[in-house]
N, C-alpha and C positions, 0 to 999 in steps of 0.2 A: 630435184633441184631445190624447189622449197625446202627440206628439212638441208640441205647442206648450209642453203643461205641463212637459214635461222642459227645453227648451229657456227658460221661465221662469225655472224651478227653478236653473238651472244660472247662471245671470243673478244669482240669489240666492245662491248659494251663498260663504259670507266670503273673507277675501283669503288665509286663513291653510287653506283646505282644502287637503288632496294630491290632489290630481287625478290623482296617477300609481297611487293605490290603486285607482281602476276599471280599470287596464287599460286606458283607452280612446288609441287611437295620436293620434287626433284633436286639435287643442287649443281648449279650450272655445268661444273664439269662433268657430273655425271649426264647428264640430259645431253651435252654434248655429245659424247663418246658413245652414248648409246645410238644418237640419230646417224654416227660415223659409219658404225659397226651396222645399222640396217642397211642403211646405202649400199657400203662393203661387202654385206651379206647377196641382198636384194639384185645389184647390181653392175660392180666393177669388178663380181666374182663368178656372173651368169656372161658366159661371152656370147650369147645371142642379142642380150641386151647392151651389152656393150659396144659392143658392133655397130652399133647406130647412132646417128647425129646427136640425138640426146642423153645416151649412153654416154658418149664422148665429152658433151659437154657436163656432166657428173661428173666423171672422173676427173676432170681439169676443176674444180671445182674442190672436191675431197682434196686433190692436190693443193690449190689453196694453201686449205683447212692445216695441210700438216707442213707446210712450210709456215704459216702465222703461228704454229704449236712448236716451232725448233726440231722438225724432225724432216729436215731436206733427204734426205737419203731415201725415205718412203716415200717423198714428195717425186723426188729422181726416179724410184722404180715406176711407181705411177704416170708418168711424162714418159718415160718407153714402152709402157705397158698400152696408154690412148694413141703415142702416135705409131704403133703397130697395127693398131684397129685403123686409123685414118688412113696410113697404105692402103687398105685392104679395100677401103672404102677410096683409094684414088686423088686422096688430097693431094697427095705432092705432085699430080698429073693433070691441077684446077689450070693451069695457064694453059695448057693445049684443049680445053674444053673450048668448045663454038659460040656458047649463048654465056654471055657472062653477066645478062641483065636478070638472071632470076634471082627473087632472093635468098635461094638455098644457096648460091653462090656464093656470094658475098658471104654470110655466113661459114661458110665452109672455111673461107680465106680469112676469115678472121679469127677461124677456132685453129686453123694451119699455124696461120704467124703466133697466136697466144702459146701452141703448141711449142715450136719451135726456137722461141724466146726463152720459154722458161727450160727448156732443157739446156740451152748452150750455157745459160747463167748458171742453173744447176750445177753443172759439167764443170765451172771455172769455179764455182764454189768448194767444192767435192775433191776437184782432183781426175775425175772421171770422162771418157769420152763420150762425146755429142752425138747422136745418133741419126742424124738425117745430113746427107753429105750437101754440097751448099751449093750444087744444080739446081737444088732440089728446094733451095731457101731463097736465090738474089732475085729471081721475079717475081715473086711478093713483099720485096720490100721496098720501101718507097726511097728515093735516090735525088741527088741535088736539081737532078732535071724536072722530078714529079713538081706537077701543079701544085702551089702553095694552099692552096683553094679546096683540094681532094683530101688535103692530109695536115694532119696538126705539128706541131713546133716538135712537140715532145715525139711522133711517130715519125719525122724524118732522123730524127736526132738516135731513135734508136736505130733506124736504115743503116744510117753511118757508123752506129758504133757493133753492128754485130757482125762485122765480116773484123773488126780489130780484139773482139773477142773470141772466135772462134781461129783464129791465129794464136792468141794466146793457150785455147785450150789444146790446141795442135802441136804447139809449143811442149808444154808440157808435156804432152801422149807420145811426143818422139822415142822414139827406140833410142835413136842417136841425141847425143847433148845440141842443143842449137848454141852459137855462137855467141855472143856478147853483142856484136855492133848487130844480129837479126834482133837482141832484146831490146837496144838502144835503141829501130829502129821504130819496136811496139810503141815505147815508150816517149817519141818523137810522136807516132801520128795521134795517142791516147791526150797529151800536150796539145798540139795543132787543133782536135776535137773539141778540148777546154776550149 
């Protein structure tokens, strides 16, 4: 996770930084791609390792990496690839768990919804379909009735707009053309939302 963040980081870093004050012989794109390619290597290509909560949370991470790099489509395979491993591991099955005070919990529902987020945007970006049917999505996300106190402005705000997003990607993925006034209708509650 450290080499993914640094190699973020460095992604981030302005046009006007010295790079030659670290010392490093390296040059940033290279040092990046190479910290990319061990992770890659190391870990989001060992599925024992992957498999796991911090597995999981690398590869959401690399994904990032290559959506900040203009490369959504490896960004998208990766976002099907982790929430494969989190079926596996039972995330889309966290609401019927009993004890929802530990903190692997919470956790979990946080790497679920991060999961689930970036693939539908993915999905609407791409062209592509969403991969987790939305059973499986509307009881983690927080809704006009959640406590304002639980959840931030910007996290109800996405609640609301990803069931009008995954309409649009649905939209899209039809066999059949949808209709004009179902588009008007997108484009009515995308407005209301504003």
């Amino acid at each position: 996770k450290i080499m993914l963040c640094i190699a973020i980081s460095i992604h981030q870093l302005p046009g006007t930084f010295d790079w030659s004050r670290l010392q490093i012989k390296e040059e940033p794109a290279d040092l990046m791609e190479r910290y990319i390619a061990t992770v890659d290597k190391l870990i989001t290509s060992d599925d024992e390792i992957a498999a796991t909560l911090d597995g999981i949370e690398c590869m959401m991470l690399e994904a990032k990496y290559h959506i900040n790099m203009g490369r959504p489509r490896r960004a998208w395979l990766l976002f099907h690839r982790v929430i494969a491993f989190s079926q596996l591991l039972g995330f889309h099955r966290l609401a019927a768990q009993a004890d929802k005070t530990s903190p692997d919990y919470q956790r979990s529902v946080n790497i679920w919804c991060h999961l689930v987020l970036g693939d539908r945007y993915l999905s609407l970006l791409l062209g592509l379909p969403y991969s987790v049917a939305e059973s499986f999505v509307s009881p983690y996300m927080p809704t006009s009735g959640t406590s304002p106190s639980t959840v931030s402005e910007g996290e109800l705000y996405v609640g609301k707009m990803l069931p009008i997003v995954s309409r649009l990607v649905d939209r899209n993925q039809s066999v059949l053309p949808m209709g004009y006034s179902a588009t008007l209708r997108l484009d009515q509650e995308l407005e209301e939302l504003y």
